[in-house]
BAGUPA-781123 format. One record per residue (C-alpha): residue in three letters; x, y, z; residue number from 1. Coordinates in Angstrom, 3 decimals. Layout:
N
["ALA"; [X; Y; Z]; NUM]
...
//
This chain:
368
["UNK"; [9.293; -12.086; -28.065]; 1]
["UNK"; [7.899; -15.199; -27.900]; 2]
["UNK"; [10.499; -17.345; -27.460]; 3]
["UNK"; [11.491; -15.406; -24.615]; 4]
["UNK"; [8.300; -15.410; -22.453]; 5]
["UNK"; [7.863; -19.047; -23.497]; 6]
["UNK"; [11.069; -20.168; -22.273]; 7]
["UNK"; [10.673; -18.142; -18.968]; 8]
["UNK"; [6.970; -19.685; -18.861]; 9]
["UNK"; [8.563; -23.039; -18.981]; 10]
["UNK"; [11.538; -23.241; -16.631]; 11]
["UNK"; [9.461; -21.320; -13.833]; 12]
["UNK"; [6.892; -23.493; -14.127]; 13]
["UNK"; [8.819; -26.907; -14.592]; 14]
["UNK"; [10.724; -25.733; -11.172]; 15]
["UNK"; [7.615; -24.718; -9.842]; 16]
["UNK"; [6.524; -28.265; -9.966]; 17]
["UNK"; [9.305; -29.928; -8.915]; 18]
["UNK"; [9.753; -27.781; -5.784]; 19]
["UNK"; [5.453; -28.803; -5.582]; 20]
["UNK"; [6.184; -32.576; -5.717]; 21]
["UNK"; [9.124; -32.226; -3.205]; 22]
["UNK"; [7.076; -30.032; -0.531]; 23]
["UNK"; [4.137; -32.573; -1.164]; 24]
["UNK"; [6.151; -35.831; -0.881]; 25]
["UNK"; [9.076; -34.966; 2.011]; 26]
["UNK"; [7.116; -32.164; 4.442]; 27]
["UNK"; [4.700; -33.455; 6.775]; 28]
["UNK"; [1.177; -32.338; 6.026]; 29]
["UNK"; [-0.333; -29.762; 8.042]; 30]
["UNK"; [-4.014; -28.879; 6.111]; 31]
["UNK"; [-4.056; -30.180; 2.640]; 32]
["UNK"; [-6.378; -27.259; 1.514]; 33]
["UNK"; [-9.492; -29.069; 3.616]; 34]
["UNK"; [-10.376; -32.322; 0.730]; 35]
["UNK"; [-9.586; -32.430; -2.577]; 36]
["UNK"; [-12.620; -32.613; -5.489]; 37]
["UNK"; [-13.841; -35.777; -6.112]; 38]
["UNK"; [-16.401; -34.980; -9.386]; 39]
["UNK"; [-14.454; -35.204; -12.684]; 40]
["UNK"; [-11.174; -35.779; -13.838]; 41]
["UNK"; [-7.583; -33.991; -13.401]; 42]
["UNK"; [-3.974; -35.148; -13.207]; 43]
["UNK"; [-2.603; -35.867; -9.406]; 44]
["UNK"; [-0.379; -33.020; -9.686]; 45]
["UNK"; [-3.280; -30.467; -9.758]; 46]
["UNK"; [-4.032; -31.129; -6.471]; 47]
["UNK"; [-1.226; -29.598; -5.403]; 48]
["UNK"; [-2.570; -26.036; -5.881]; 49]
["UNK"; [-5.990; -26.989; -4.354]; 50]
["UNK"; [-4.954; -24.991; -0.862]; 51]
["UNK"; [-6.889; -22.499; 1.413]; 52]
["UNK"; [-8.740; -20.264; -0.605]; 53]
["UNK"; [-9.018; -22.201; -3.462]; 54]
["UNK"; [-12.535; -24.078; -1.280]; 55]
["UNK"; [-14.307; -20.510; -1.283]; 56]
["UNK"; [-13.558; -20.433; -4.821]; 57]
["UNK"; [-14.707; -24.136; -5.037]; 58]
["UNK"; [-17.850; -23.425; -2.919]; 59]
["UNK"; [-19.182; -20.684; -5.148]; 60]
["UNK"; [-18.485; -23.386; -8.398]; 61]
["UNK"; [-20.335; -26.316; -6.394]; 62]
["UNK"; [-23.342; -24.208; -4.203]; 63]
["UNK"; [-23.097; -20.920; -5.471]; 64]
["UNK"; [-22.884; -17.873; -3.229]; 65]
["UNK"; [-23.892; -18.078; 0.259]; 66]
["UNK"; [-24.394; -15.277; 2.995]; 67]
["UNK"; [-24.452; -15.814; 7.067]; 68]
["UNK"; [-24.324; -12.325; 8.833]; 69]
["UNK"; [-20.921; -11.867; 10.761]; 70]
["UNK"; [-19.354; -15.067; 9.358]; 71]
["UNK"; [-17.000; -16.061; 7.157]; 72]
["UNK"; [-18.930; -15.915; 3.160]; 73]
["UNK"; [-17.739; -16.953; -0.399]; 74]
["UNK"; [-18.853; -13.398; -1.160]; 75]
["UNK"; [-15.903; -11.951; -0.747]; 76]
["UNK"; [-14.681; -13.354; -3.685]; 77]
["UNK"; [-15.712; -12.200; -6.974]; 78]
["UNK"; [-17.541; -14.357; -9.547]; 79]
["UNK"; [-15.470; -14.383; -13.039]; 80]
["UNK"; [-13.090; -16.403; -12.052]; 81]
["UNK"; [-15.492; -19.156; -11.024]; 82]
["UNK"; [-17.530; -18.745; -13.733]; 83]
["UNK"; [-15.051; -18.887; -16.340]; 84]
["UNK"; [-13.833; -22.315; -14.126]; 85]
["UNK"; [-17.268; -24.231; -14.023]; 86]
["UNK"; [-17.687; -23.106; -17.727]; 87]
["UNK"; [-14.374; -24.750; -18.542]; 88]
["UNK"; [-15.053; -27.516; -15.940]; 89]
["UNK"; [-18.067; -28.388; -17.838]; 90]
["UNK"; [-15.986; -28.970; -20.920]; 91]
["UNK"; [-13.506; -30.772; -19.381]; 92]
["UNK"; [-16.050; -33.411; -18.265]; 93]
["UNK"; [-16.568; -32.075; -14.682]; 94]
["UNK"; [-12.950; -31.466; -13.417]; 95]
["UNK"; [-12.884; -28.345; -12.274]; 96]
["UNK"; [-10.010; -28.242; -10.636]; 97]
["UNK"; [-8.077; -29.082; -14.046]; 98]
["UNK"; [-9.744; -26.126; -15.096]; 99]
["UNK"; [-8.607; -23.817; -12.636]; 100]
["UNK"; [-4.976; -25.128; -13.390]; 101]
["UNK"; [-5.147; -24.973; -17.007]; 102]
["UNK"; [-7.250; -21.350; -17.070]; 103]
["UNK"; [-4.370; -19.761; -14.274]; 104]
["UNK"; [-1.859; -21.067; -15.998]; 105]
["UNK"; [-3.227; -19.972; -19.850]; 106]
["UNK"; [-4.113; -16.545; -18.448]; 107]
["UNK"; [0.099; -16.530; -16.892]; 108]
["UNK"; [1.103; -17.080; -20.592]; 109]
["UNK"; [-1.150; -14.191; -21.857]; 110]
["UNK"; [-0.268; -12.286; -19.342]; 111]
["UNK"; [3.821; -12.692; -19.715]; 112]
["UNK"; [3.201; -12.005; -23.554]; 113]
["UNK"; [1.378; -8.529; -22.255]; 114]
["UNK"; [3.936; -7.188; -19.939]; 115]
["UNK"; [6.538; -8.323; -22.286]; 116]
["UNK"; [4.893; -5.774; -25.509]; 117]
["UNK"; [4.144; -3.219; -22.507]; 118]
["UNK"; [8.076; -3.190; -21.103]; 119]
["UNK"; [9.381; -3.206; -24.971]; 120]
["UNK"; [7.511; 0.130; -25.445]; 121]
["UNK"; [9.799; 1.898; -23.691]; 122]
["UNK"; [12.723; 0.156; -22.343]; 123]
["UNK"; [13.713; -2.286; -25.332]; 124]
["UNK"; [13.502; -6.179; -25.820]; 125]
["UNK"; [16.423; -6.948; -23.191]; 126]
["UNK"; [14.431; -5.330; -20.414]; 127]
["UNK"; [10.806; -6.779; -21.482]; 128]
["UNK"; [12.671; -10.019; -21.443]; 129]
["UNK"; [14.468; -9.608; -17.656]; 130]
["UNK"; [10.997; -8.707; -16.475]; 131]
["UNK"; [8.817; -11.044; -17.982]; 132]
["UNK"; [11.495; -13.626; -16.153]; 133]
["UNK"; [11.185; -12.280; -12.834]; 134]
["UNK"; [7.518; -11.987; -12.678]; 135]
["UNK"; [7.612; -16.194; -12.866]; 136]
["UNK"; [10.393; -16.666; -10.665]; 137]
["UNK"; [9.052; -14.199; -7.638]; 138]
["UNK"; [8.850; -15.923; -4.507]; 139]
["UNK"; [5.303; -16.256; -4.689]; 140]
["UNK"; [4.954; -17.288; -8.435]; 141]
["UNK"; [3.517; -20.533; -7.510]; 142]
["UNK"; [0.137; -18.693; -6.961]; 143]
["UNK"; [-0.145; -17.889; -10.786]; 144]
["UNK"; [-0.415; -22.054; -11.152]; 145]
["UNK"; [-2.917; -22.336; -8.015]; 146]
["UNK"; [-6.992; -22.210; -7.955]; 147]
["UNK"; [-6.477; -18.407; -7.429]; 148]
["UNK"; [-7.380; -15.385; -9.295]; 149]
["UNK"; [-3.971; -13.810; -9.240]; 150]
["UNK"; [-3.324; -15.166; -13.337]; 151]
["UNK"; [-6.820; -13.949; -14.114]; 152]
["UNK"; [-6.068; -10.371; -12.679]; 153]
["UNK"; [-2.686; -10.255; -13.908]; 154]
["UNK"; [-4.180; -10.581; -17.513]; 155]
["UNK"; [-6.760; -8.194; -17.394]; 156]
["UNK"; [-4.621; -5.481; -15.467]; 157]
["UNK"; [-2.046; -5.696; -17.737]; 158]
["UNK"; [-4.287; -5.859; -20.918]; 159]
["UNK"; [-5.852; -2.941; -19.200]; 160]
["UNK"; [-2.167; -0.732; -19.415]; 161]
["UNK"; [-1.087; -1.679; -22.679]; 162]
["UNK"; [-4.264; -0.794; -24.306]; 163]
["UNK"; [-4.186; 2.568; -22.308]; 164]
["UNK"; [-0.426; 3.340; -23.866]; 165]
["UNK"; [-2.349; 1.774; -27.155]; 166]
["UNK"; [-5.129; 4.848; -27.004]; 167]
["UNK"; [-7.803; 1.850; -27.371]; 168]
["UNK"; [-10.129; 2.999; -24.727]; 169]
["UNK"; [-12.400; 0.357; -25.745]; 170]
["UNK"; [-10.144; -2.536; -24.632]; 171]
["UNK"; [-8.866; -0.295; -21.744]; 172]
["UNK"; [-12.068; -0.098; -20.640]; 173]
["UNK"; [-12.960; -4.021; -21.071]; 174]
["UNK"; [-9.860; -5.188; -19.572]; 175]
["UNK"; [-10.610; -2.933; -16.986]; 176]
["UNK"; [-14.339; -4.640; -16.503]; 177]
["UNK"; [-12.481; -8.186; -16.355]; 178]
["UNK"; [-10.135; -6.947; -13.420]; 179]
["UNK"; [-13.508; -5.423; -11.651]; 180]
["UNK"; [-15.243; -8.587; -12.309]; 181]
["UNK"; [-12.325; -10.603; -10.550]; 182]
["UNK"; [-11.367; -8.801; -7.481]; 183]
["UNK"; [-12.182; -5.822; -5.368]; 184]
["UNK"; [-9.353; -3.991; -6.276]; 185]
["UNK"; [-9.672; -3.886; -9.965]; 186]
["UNK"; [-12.254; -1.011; -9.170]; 187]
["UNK"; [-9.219; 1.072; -8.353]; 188]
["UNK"; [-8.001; 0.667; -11.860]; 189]
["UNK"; [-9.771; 3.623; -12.868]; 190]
["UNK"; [-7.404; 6.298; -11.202]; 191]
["UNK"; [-4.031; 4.991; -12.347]; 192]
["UNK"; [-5.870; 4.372; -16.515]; 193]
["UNK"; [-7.547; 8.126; -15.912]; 194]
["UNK"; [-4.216; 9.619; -15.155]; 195]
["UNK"; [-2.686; 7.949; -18.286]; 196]
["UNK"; [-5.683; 9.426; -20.488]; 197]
["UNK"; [-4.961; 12.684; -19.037]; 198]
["UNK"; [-1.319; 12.393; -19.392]; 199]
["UNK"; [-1.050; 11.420; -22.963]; 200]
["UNK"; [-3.447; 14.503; -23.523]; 201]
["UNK"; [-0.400; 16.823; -21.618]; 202]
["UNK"; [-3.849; 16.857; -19.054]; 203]
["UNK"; [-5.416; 19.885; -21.218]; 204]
["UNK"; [-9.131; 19.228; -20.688]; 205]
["UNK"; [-9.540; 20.922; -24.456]; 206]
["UNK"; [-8.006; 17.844; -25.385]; 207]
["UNK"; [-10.461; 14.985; -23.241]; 208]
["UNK"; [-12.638; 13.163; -26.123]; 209]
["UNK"; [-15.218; 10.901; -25.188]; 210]
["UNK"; [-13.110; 7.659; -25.459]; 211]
["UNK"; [-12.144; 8.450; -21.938]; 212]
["UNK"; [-16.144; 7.378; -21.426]; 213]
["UNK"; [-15.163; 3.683; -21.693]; 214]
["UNK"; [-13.176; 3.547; -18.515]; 215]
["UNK"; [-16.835; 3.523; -17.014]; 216]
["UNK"; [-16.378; -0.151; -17.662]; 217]
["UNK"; [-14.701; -0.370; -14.871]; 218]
["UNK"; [-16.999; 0.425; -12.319]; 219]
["UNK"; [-19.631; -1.191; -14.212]; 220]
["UNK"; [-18.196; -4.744; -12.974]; 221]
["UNK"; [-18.354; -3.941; -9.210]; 222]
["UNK"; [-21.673; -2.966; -9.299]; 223]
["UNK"; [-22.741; -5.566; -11.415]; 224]
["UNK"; [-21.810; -7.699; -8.651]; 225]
["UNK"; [-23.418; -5.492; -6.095]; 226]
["UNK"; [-26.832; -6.020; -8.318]; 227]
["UNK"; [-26.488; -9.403; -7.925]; 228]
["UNK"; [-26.205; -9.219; -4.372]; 229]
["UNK"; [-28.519; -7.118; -3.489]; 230]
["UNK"; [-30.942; -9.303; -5.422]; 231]
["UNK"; [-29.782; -12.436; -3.861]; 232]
["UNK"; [-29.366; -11.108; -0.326]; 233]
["UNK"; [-30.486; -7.469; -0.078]; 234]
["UNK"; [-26.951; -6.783; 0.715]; 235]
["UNK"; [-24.999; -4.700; -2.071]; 236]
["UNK"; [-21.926; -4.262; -0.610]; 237]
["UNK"; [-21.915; -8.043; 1.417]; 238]
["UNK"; [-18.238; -8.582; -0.059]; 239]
["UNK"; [-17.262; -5.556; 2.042]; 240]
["UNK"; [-19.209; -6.436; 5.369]; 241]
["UNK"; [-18.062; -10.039; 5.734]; 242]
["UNK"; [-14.021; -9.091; 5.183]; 243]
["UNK"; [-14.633; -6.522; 7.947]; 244]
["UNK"; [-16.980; -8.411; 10.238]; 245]
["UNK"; [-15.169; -12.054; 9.263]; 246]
["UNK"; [-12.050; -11.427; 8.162]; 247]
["UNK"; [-10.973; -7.732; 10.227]; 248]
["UNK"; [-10.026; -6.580; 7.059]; 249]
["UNK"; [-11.148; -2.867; 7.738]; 250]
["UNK"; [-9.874; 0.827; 7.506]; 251]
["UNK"; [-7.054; 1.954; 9.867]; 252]
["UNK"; [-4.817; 4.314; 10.735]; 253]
["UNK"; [-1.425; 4.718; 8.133]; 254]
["UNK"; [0.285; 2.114; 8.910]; 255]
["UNK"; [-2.196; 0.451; 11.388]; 256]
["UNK"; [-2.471; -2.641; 9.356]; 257]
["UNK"; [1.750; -3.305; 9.523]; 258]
["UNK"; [1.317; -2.304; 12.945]; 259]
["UNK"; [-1.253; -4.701; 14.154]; 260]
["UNK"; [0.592; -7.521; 12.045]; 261]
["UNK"; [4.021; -6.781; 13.746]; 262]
["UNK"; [2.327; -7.328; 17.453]; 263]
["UNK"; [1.058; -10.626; 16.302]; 264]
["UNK"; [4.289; -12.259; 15.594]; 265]
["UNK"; [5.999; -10.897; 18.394]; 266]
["UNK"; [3.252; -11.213; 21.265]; 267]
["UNK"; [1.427; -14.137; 20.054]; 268]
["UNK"; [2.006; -16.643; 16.924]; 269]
["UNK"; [5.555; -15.830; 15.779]; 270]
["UNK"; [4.544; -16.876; 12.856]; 271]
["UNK"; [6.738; -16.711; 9.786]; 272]
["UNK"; [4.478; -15.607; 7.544]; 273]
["UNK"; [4.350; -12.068; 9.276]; 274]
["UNK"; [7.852; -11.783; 8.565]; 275]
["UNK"; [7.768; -12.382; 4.997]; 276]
["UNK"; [5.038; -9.976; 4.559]; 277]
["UNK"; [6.767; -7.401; 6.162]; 278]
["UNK"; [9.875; -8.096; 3.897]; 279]
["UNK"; [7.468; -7.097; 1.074]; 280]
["UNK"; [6.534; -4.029; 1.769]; 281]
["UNK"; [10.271; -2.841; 2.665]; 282]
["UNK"; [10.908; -4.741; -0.850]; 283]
["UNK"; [7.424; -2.637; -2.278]; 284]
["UNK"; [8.286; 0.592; -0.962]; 285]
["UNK"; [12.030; 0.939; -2.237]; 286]
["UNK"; [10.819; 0.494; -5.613]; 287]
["UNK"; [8.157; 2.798; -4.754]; 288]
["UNK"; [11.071; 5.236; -4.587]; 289]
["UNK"; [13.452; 3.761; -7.107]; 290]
["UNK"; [10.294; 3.970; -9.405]; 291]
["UNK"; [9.490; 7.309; -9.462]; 292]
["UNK"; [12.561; 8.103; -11.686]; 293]
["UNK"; [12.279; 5.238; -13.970]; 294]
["UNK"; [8.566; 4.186; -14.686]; 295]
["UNK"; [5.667; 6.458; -15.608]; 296]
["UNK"; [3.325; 8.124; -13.481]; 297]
["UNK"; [0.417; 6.261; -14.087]; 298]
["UNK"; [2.434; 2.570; -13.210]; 299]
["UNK"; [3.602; 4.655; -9.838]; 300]
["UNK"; [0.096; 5.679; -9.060]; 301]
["UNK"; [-0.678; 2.347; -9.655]; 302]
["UNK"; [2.103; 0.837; -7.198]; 303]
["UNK"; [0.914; 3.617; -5.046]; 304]
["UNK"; [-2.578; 3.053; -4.845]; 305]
["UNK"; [-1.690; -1.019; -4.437]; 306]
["UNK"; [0.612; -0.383; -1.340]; 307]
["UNK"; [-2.069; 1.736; 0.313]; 308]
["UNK"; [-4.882; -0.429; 0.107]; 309]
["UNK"; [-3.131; -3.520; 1.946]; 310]
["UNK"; [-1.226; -0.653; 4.427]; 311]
["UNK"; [-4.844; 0.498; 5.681]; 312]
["UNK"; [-6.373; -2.537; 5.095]; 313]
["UNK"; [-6.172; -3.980; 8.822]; 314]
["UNK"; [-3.384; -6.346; 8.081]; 315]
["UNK"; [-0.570; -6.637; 5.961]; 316]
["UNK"; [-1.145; -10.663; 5.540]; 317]
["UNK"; [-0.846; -12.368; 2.110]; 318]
["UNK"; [1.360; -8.817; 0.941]; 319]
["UNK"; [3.746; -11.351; -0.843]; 320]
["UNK"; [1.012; -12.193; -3.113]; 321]
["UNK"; [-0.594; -9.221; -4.053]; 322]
["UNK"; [2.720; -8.100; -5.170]; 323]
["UNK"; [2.714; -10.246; -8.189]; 324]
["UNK"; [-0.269; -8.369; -9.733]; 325]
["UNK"; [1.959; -5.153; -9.432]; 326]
["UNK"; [3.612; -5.373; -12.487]; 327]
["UNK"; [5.590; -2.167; -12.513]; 328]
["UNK"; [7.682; -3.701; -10.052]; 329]
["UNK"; [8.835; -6.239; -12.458]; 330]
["UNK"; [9.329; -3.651; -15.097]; 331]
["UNK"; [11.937; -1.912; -12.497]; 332]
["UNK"; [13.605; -4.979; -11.836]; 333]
["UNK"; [14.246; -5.423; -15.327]; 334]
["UNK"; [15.787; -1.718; -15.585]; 335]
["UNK"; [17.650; -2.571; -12.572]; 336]
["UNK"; [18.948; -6.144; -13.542]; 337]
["UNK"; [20.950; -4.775; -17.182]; 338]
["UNK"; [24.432; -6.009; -15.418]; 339]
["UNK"; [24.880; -9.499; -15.514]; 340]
["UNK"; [25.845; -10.095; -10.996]; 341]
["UNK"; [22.774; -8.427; -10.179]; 342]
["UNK"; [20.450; -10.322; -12.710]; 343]
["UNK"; [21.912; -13.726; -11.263]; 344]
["UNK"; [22.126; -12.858; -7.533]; 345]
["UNK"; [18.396; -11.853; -8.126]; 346]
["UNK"; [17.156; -14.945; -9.681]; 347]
["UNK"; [19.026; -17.059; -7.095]; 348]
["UNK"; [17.695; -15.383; -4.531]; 349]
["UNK"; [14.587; -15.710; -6.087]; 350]
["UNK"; [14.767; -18.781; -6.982]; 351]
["UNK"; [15.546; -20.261; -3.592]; 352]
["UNK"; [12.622; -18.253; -2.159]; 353]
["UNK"; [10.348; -19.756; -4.575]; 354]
["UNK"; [11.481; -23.265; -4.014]; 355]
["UNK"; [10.893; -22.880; -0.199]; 356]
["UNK"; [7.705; -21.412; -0.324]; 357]
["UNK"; [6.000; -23.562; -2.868]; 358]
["UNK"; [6.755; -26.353; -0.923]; 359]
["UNK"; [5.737; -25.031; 1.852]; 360]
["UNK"; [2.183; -24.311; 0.334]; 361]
["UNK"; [1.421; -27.413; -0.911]; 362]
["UNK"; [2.447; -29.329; 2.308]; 363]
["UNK"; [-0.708; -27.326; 3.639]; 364]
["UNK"; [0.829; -24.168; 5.704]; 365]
["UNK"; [0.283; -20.862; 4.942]; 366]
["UNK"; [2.410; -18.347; 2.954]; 367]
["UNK"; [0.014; -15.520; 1.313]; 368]
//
């Protein structure tokens, strides 16, 4: 097991940062992520992933959080991943942005070694080891080395499954806190790890024990941070106001959000991003489908419940990202990848995607 998510740990990432050195060195700079850190130390090469919002991240490490009413606000983003950055930081002499490499990147490696133990359960070692590769080659992979949360979330959403399929409740439940603690969505981890409770217990209610009490983790981390804000700013739910009022990230029709992204590219920006975005959810919503035969109910709800919060979320931007914390999906590919032409067409196609776009990210433009 281990030699098989190390090795696909290693050749993603060693291609990751080759493509990063290329797209840095040969592509004309566009926005280099605002300035780079000065305090502390860190290899050059972690500058690469300092980009776009990696400097809310930074601001809430550096100031702390900040509110202005209808602007822009670093709280939107949730506080364990900084935290768990300026705590490392501080033992790292100050460089926080080595941190923030070195924490994505050890919280990747966890996080391969979960998915790996959670495929195995019930597809066998050759699967686990098909999707453990795919999840570091996706076209967006380069995210899971960047100052972003995506590693963090990964970790603790996984961790959260395989201690469901476990019947550890307790971890379930503390995994669950972690993912709450780290991003909006990991609230909605509760419906997808309640259905597994239930489903495990043939969803006889004679059968519910209170273990199923520790999934109240979960909501326990959002409104921890809700305390907090209220305290700071009177404003409990100020992560949801500024990504409506800053950000027009705000409930619309079915569809609306693909919708309103579509018009952009074709009646203003034409910009590529849309594009690939769009490509995502066509990619999303055929293993949607595909998925309902293969994977269990509680990692559909969970692709499910993903799909529908970007799809009536007022735009469909940074889709290609969000899909790497869907993990099903890489569980499916690895059902879907036993013959040997399909598992290389993949990965090439893959592969070149990758390339492409992590050198387009670190050259400053935007891709997710």
């Amino acid at each position: 097991m281990l030699k098989s998510v190390a090795s696909s740990f290693a050749v993603s990432r060693a291609y990751i940062f080759l493509a990063a050195a290329a797209g840095y060195h040969f592509l004309p700079a566009v926005e280099r992520g605002k300035s780079v850190p000065l305090d502390g130390w860190a290899p050059w090469f972690a500058s690469y992933w300092y980009r776009w919002d990696a400097n809310w991240y930074m601001s809430v490490i550096r100031e702390g959080y900040e509110w202005a009413d209808g602007m822009q606000s670093n709280v939107a983003f949730f506080p364990l991943y900084p935290m768990l950055v300026r705590a490392s930081g501080w033992l790292l002499g100050g460089s926080y942005l080595l941190a923030g490499l070195l924490l994505s990147l050890s919280c990747l490696f966890a996080a391969m070694v979960y998915l790996y133990r959670l495929a195995e359960m019930d597809h066998g070692a050759a699967t686990a080891g098909r999707a453990v590769w795919f999840i570091a080659i996706f076209p967006t992979a380069f995210f899971f080395n960047s100052f972003y949360t995506e590693s963090l979330f990964l970790l603790a959403s996984i961790g959260a499954f395989y201690h469901a399929r476990k019947d550890d409740w307790a971890l379930a439940g503390l995994w669950g806190l972690v993912a709450a603690l780290t991003r909006v969505t990991g609230l909605l981890l509760v419906i997808p790890l309640a259905w597994e409770y239930l489903s495990q217990r043939s969803f006889s209610p004679a059968r519910v024990r209170p273990g199923v009490l520790w999934l109240g983790l979960i909501p326990c981390g959002t409104l921890a941070y809700s305390v907090y804000l209220q305290r700071e700013f009177d404003r409990p739910l100020a992560f949801i106001e500024t990504q409506i009022d800053a950000w027009s990230h705000k409930f619309t029709p079915f569809f609306g959000s693909l919708r309103h992204d579509i018009d952009i590219f074709f009646t203003r920006t034409h910009e590529a991003w849309v594009v690939y975005d769009i490509l995502t959810i066509i990619f999303m919503l055929v293993m949607l489908v595909v998925g309902f035969r293969y994977l269990r109910g509680s990692y559909s709800l969970y692709v499910i419940i993903s799909l529908l919060f970007v799809l009536v979320g007022g735009s469909v931007r940074s889709m290609s990202r969000y899909t790497l914390m869907v993990f099903p999906v890489f569980i499916l590919l690895g059902l879907l990848t036993a013959g040997r032409p399909a598992r290389w067409a993949l990965s090439a196609v893959s592969l070149g995607l990758l390339g492409v776009s992590t050198a387009v990210f670190v050259s400053g433009r935007w891709i997710a």
